[in-house]
C-alpha positions as CSV (number, residue, x, y, z in Angstrom):
1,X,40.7,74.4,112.7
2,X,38.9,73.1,109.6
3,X,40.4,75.4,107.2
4,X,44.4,76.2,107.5
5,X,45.5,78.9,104.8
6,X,49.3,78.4,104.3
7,X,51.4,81.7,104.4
8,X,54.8,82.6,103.9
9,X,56.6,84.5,106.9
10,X,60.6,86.2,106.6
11,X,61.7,85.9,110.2
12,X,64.9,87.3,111.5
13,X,67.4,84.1,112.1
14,X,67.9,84.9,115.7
15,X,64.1,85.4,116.1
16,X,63.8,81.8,114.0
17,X,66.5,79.8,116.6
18,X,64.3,81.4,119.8
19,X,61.2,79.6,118.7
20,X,63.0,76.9,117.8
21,X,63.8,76.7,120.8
22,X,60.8,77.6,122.6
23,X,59.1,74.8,120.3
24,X,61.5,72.1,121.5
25,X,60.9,73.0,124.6
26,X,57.2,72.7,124.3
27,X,57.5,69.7,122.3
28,X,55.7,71.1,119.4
29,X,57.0,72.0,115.6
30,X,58.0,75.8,114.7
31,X,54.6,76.8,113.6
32,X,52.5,74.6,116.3
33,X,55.0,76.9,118.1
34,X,53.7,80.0,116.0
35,X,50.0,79.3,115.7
36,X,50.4,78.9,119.5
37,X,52.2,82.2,120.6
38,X,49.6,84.0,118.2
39,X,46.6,82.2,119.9
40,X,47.3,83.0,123.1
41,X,47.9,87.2,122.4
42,X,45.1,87.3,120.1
43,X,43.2,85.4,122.8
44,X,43.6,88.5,125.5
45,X,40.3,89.9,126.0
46,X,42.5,93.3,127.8
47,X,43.6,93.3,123.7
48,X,42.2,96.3,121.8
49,X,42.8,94.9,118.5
50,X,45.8,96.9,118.8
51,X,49.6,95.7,119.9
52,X,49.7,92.9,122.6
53,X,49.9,93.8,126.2
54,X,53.6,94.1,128.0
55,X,52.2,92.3,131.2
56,X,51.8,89.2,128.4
57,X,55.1,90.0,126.8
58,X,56.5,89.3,129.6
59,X,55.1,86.4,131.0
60,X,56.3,84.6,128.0
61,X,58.8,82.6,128.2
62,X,60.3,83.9,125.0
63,X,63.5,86.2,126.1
64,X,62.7,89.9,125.8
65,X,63.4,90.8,122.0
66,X,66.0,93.4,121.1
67,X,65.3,97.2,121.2
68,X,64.5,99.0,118.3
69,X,62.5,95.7,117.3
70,X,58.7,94.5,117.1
71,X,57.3,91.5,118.4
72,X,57.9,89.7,115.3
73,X,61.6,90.7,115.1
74,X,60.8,93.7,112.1
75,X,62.7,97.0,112.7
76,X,59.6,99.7,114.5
């Protein structure tokens, strides 16, 4: 990455403490853990520019989120 544009993101706590967790796992800081996640859906070529597949969802080893919420933790 040559250029890196710093952005501001509200996350739920819970959603917060799961990729902490998931980045200590991993062995990488929160938003290593963030650029990663969002590298590897945006990376599908099944994506249609359009929400990530459920097949890769599920493979990660994020637990499910709630229901009622979107990827990111936001109310749908």
């Amino acid at each position: 990455m040559d250029e890196e544009k710093r952005i501001t993101v509200r996350l739920p706590a819970e959603l917060h403490e799961r990729l902490a967790a998931q980045a200590k796992r991993d062995r990488r800081s929160v938003n290593g853990e963030i650029v990663h996640l969002l590298e590897v859906v945006l990376a599908d070529p099944s994506a249609d520019g359009e929400s990530p597949t459920p097949a890769l969802l599920h493979s990660s080893p994020i637990p499910p989120r709630p229901e009622g919420r979107d990827i990111l933790g936001g109310l749908r």
